[in-house]
Steps between C-alpha positions, in 0.01 A plus 500: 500500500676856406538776763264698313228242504547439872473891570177495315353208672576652825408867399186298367414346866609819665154684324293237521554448918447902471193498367421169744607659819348863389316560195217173520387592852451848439297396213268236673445800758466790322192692439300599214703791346312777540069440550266699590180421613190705599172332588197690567152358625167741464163361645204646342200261391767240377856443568819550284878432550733627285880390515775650293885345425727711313803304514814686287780383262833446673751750420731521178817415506608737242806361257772831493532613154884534342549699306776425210356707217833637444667377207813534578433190768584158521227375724160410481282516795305237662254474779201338693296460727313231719204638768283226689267647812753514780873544281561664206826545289669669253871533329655621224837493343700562220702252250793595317536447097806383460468485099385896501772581717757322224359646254483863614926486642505353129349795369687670717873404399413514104387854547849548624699319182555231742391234213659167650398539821130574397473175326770357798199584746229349233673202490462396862150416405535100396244629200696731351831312558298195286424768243848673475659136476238405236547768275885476473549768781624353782463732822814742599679272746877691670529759273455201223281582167374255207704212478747513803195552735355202358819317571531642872055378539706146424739501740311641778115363481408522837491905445225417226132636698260250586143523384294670794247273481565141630357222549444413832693254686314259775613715808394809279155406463445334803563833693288717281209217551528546854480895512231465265322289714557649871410827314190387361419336851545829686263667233252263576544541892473873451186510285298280704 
């Protein structure tokens, strides 16, 4: 079992003795959120009772907005929210583009007759190294253009990038199956 896995499990056990110890009893306990009630009896020649309930939504929780309309960012925003009758919650964060951010330095060092290392910084996407290679160009490599880089890509491979998306190994995809699960678990604790 990795580390990782273990710290889930337990991080996993941790929230779910929480809500145990804390969250259920409060729950079994707790009142109708807000009700109001009014009841009024009038005797005349016959008798009436009247009985209202107004019983309210429970309050929002509210995802924050981010704000990354700027285009000269690298990020994209994303939030949410989860709001039951006793707990609600809400996050938001912000995820880097990797890709955007090699292309704009890119940009960047053509703009200032840096030519090689434009297409050096290109090239450390596995994509465009394929691509490069493919059409007869290999990738800048040491100072190294055409055919020499080409010869210095052959005697060092293990500088060649990897494709960013793998296929997962056992230990991978056991781990991801596992947050996916205790997270999906806690949702369903929280929204019942």
């Amino acid at each position: 079992m990795s580390a990782r896995l273990r710290n889930n499990l337990i991080a996993g056990f941790i929230v779910l003795a929480f809500w145990m110890i804390w969250v259920f009893p409060v729950m079994v306990h707790a009142a109708d959120p807000i009700v109001t009630q009014s009841t009024s009896t009038s005797t005349v020649d016959n008798t009436t009772s009247t009985t209202t309930k107004v019983k309210t939504n429970p309050p929002s929780a509210i995802s924050p907005s981010i704000n990354a309309s700027n285009s000269d960012l690298c990020v994209v925003g994303v939030s949410g929210a989860v709001q039951t009758q006793i707990l609600g919650i809400s996050s938001g964060l912000t995820v880097r583009d990797l890709n955007c951010e090699r292309l704009k330095l890119s940009k960047l060092l053509f703009d200032l007759g840096m030519k090689v290392s434009a297409v050096s910084i290109l090239c450390q996407d596995e994509r465009v190294f394929r691509a490069m290679k493919m059409s007869g160009t290999p990738c800048p490599i040491n100072g190294l253009i055409g055919e020499d880089a080409q010869r210095e890509w052959d005697l060092n491979p293990n500088l060649i990038p990897e494709p960013e998306y793998k296929p997962m190994n056992k230990g991978e995809w056991l781990d991801r199956f596992t947050n996916a699960f205790l997270s999906i678990l806690l949702i369903g604790l929280v929204a019942r």
